[in-house]
C-alpha positions in Angstrom: 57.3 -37.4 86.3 55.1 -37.1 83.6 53.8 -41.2 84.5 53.4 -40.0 88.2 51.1 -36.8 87.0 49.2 -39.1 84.5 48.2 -41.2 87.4 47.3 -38.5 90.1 44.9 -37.5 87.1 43.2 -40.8 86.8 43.4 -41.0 90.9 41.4 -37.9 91.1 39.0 -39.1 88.4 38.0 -41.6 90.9 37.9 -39.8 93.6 35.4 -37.1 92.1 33.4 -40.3 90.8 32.9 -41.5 94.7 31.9 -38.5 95.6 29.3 -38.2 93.3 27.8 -41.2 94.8 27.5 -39.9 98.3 23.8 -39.6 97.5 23.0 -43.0 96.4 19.0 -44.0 95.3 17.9 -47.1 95.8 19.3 -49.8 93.4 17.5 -53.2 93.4 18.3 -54.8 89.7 21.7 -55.6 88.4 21.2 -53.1 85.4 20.4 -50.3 87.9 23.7 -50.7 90.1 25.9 -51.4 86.9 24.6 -47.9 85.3 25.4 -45.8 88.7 28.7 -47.8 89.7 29.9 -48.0 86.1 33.0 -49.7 86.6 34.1 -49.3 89.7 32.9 -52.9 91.1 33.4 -56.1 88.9 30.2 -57.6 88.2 29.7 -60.4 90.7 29.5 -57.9 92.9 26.6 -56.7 91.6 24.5 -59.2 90.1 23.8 -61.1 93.2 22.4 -61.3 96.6 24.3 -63.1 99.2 23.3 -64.5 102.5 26.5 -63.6 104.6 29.0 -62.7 102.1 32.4 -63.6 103.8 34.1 -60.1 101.9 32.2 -56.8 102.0 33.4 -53.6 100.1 32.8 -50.0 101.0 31.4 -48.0 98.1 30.9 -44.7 98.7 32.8 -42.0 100.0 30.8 -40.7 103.1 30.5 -44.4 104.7 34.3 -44.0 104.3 34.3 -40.7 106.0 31.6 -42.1 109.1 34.1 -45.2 110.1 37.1 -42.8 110.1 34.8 -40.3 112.3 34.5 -42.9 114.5 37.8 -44.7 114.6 39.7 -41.5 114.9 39.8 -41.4 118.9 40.9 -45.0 119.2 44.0 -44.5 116.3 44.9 -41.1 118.3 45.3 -43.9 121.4 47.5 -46.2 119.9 50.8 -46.1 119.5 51.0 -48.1 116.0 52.3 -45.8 112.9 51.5 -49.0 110.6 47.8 -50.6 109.6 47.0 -53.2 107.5 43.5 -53.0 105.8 41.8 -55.9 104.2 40.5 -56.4 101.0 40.4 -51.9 100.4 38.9 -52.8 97.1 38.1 -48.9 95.4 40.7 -47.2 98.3 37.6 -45.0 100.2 39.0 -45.9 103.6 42.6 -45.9 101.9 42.0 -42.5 101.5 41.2 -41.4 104.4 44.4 -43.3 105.9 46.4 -41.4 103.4 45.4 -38.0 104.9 46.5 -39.2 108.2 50.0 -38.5 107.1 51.3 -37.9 110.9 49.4 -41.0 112.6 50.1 -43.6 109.6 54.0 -43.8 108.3 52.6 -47.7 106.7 49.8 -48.8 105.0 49.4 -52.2 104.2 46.8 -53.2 101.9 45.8 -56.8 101.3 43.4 -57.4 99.0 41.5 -60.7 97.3 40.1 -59.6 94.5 42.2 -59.3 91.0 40.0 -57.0 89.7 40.9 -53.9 92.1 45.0 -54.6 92.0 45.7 -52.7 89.7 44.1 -49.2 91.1 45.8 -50.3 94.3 49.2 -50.6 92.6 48.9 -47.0 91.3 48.5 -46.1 94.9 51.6 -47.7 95.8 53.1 -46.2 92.7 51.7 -42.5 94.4 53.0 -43.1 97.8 55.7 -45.9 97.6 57.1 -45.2 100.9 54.0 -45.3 102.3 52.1 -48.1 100.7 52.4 -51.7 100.2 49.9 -53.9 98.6 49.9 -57.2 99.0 47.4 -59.8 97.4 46.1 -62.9 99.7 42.5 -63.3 101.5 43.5 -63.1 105.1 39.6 -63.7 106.2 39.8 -67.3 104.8 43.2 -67.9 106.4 41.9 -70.9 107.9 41.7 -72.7 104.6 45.5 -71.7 104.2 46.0 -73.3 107.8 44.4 -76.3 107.1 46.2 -76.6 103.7 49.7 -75.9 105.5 48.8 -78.8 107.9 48.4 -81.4 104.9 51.3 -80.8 103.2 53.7 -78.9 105.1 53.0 -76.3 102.8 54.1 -72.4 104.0 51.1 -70.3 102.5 50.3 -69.0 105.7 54.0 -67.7 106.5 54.5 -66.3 103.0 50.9 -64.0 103.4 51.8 -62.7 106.2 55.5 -62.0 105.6 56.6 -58.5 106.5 52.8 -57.7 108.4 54.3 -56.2 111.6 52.3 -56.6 115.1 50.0 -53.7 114.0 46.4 -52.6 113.6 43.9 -53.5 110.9 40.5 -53.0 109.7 38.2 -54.9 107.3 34.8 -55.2 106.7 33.8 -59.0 106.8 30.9 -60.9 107.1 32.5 -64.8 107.7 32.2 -66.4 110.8 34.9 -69.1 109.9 37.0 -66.4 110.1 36.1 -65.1 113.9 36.5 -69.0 115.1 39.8 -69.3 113.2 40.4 -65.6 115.6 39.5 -67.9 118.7 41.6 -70.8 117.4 44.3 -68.5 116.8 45.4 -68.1 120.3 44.4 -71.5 121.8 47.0 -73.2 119.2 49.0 -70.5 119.4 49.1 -70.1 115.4 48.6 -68.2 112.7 48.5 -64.4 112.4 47.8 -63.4 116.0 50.6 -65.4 117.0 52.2 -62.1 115.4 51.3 -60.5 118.7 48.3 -58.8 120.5 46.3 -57.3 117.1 44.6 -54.2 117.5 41.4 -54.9 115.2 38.4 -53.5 113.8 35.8 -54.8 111.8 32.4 -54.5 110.4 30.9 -57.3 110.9 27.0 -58.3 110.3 25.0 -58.2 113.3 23.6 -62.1 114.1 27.0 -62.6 113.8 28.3 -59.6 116.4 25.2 -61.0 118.5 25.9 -64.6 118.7 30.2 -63.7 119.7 28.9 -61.5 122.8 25.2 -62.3 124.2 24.9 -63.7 127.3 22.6 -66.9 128.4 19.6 -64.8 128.8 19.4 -64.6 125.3 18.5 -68.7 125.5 20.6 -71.8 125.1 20.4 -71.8 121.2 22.4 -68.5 120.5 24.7 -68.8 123.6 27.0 -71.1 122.7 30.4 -72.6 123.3 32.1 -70.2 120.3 30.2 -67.1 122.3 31.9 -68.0 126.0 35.2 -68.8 124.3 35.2 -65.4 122.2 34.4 -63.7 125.3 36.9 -65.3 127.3 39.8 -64.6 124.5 38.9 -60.8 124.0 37.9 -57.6 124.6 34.9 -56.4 122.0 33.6 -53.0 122.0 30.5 -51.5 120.2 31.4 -48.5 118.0 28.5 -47.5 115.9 25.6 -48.7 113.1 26.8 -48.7 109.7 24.3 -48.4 106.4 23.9 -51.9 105.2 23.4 -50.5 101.3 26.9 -48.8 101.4 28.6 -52.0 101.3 28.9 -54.3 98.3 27.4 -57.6 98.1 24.0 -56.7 98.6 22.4 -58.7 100.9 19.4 -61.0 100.7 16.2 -60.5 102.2 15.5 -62.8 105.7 12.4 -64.8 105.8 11.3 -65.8 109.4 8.9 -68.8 109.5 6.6 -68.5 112.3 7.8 -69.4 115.8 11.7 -69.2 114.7 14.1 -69.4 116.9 16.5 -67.6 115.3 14.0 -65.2 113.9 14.7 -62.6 116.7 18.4 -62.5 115.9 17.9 -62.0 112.5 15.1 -59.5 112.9 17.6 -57.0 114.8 18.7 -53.9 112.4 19.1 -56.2 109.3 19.5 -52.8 107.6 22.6 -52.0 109.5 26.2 -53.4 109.5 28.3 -53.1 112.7 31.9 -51.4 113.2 33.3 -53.3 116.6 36.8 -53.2 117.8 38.4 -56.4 119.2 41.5 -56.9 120.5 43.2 -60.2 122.7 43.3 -60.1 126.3 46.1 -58.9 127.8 46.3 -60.5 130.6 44.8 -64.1 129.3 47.6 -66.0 130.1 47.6 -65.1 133.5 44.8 -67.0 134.2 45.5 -69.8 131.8 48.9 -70.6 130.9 50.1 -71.1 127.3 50.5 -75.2 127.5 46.7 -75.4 128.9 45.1 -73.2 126.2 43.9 -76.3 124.3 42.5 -78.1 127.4 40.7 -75.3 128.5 39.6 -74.8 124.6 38.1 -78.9 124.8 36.9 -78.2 128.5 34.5 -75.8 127.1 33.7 -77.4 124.1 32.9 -81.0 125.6 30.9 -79.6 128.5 28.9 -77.5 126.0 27.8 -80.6 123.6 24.4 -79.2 124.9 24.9 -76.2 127.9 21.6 -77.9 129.5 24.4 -80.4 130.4 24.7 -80.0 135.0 28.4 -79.2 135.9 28.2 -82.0 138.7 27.2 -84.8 136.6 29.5 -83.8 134.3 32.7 -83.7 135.9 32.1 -86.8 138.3 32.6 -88.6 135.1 36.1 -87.1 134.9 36.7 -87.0 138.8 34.3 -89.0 140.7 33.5 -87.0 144.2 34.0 -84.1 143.3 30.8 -82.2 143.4 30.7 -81.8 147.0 34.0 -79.4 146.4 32.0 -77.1 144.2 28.8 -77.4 146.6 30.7 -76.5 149.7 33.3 -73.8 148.4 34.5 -70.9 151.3 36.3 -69.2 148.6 35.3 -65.4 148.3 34.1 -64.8 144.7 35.4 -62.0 142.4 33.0 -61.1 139.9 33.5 -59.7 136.8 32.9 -56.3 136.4 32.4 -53.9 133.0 36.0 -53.2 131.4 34.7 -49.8 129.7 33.6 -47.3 132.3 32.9 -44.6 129.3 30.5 -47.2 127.6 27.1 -45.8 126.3 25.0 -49.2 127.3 21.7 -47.2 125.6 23.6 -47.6 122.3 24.7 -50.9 122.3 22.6 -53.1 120.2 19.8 -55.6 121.8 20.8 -58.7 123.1 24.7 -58.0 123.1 26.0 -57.6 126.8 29.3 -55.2 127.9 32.5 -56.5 127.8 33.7 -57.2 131.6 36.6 -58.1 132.6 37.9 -62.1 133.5 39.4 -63.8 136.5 40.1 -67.3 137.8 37.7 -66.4 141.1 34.5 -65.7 139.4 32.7 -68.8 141.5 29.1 -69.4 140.6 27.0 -68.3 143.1 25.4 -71.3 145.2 26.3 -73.3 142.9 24.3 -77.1 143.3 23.5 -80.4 141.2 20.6 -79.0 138.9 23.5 -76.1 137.9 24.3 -76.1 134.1 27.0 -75.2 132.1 24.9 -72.4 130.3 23.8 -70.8 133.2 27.9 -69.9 133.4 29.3 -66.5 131.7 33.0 -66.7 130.0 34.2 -65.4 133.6 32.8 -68.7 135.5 33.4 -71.1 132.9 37.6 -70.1 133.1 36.9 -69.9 137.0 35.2 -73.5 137.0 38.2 -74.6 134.5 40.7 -73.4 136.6 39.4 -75.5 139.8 38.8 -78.6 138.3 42.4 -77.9 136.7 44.3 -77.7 140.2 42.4 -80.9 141.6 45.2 -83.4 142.3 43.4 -86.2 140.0 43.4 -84.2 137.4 46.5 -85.8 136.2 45.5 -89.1 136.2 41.8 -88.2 134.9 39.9 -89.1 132.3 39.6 -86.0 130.8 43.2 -85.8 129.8 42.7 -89.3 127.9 39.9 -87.8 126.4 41.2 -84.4 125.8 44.5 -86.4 124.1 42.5 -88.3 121.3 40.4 -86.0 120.4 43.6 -83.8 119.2 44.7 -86.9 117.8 41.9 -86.7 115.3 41.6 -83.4 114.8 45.4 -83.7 113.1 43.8 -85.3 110.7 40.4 -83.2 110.2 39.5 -79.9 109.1 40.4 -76.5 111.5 37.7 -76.3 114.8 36.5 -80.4 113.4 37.0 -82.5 116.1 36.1 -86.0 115.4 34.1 -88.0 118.5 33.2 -83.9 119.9 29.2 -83.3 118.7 28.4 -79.8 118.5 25.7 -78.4 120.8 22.1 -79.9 120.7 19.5 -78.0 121.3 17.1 -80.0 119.2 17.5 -78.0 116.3 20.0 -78.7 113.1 22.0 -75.5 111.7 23.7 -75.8 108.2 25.9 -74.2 106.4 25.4 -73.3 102.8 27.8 -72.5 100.5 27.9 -69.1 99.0 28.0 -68.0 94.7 31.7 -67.6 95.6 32.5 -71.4 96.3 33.4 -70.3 100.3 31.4 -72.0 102.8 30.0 -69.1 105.4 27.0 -69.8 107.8 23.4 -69.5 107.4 21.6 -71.2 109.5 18.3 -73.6 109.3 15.8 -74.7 112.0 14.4 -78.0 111.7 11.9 -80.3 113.9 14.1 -82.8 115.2 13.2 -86.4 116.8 13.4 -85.7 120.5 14.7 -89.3 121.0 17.5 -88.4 119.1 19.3 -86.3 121.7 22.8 -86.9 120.6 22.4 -85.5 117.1 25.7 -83.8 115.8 24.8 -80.2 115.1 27.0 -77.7 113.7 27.4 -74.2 115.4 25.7 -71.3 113.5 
């Protein structure tokens, strides 16, 4: 009894300490965040800048307050008493998860960082009916997957033992991690082979931007990881988040004149986003389960460069067919919006709506000059889907192809595919490896030799 009162005491230390920081002045050195954060936050999360740190951390108690605001009417729609939250770090959110006694009988917390275990074990010491921590990095699961593969190791079954089919929320900044989502459910692995996750994240904005903008946005942006994502889920905009409430900081963005990216970048770098993605339900009724990886190459072979023309392109697989595509009676379905009670003024600039899928979404007048990025997510599973039912498919090419490139990707890294080059769009994007050691994207545009038009690029 008297341990349990001894650490409500120190709980409500902390607690008064967050509030105090609800009016936070600007803190630009390491010296000036260590004397207002004290201890709160180990130290290399202060000391440095980060380009697109791959873990972020909530540090004050009214950016807490603002995402439970705003998640509150889609928990009240669920039906799941349980939520997982990644990497809770200080507990704000935690918090405000405990004071939702009636909606949230569970809370698992899974967190990466040593330094914040043992606050979070004293949480589970408060409420041990109600709270289990767990420690693991469930963002970089994809390393675990890979690892698993090599040695037919079982790191990715013991993390997520005893997660139930449930809801969770994290704050993350890696786009690894939202391709190993996509990967997910086209090899049917890893945690979302749990079940259909309800999820919600806070995500940086060129990275919400790239997953759901459409080909208007231009060829270099819209790309093979954007049409799969938006064929895979459903994505909703919640609201704009304070970038300076979350820990790393962030560094600064320098466009070079005439960047291509620069207008991604450039949009509300002072903001973070809270989205809400969730699978399709009704995916595999459009694609089934065995054809998830063929449709997964389909996209990623035709989009080596989405200037690539459809017709061209699959002749190569199935000679004569264009003149199927060309002449096609079929009455299209197009997609439509899937959130009627969506506020499109507030959504942010280049992201488009999320609209529903089908296997009938034909491309209108279709012809030879027609490329694959002139196709949304919708039209790319309805152009799948055709070439799919032809009766050569069977014997194609494709197949052969599609069958040795899995082959090698057996034996290479997680989304590698040996023999598949990434999109080229004359430019070269790199990844650079953060303070941390963990490989997230930034991305570099370079002049490159037009004569070299099969240069292996990797996807920002």
């Amino acid at each position: 009894m008297l341990q349990t009162k001894h650490l409500l005491q120190q709980y409500t230390i902390v607690v008064n300490i967050l509030r105090k920081y609800t009016a936070k002045p600007e803190l630009k050195t390491f010296t000036q965040k260590k004397q207002y954060y004290g201890d709160l936050f180990p130290d290399k999360l202060l000391n440095k800048k980060q380009k697109t740190p791959s873990h972020l951390y909530i540090t004050n108690e009214q950016t807490a307050h603002q995402i439970n605001k705003h998640l509150e009417p889609f928990f009240q729609q669920s039906p799941c008493d349980t939520i997982l939250e990644l990497n809770p770090g200080i507990g704000a959110f935690t918090r405000r998860l405990l004071d939702n006694e009636e909606k949230f009988k569970k809370i698992i917390l899974m967190e990466t960082m040593d330094y914040f275990m043992g606050n979070l074990q004293e949480m589970h010491t408060l409420y041990p009916e109600r709270v289990k921590v767990k420690q693991g990095d469930l963002v970089n699961i994809w390393k675990l997957v890979y690892q698993d593969k090599m040695d037919n190791g079982s790191r990715v079954q013991d993390l997520l033992r005893d997660i139930p089919n449930k809801q969770f929320e994290e704050a993350v900044g890696s786009y690894q991690f939202f391709k190993h989502l996509i990967n997910s459910i086209i090899f049917q692995n890893s945690f979302l082979n749990l079940g259909r996750a309800e999820m919600y994240f806070v995500v940086p904005p060129p990275i919400y931007l790239h997953l759901t903008c459409t080909s208007e946005i231009g060829y270099m942006i819209y790309r093979s990881t954007s049409i799969l994502f938006q064929m895979l889920f459903e994505y909703r905009f919640i609201a704009r988040l304070p970038r300076d409430e979350f820990l790393p900081a962030q560094t600064e963005y320098n466009f070079t004149k005439g960047s291509k990216l620069g207008r991604v970048r450039s949009v509300n770098p002072e903001f973070l986003y809270l989205v809400r993605i969730i699978p399709r339900r009704d995916i595999y009724k459009y694609v089934a389960p065995e054809d998830m990886p063929s449709l997964w190459y389909f996209v990623k072979q035709n989009c080596i460069s989405r200037r690539n023309r459809i017709i061209p392109n699959l002749e190569k697989w199935i000679p004569g067919c264009g003149p199927r595509l060309i002449i096609n009676a079929e009455e299209p379905k197009p997609s439509v919006p899937l959130y009627d009670d969506e506020d499109v003024a507030k959504l942010p600039k280049y992201s488009s709506r999320c609209c529903t899928i089908n296997n009938n979404d034909y491309y209108p007048n279709i012809n030879i000059y027609t490329q694959f990025g002139d196709l949304s997510a919708s039209q790319m599973l309805t152009l799948f889907s055709l070439f799919r039912k032809w009766p050569e498919y069977k014997e194609s090419s494709f197949l052969a192809s599609f069958e040795n490139s899995m082959i090698k990707m057996e034996a290479s890294a997680e989304d590698s595919v040996e023999g598949i080059a990434e999109e080229d769009d004359d430019i070269t994007v790199e990844q650079t490896p953060e303070d941390d050691g963990v490989t997230t994207p930034t991305t570099t545009v370079q002049k490159v030799n037009a004569k070299r038009s099969r240069k292996t690029v990797k996807e920002i």
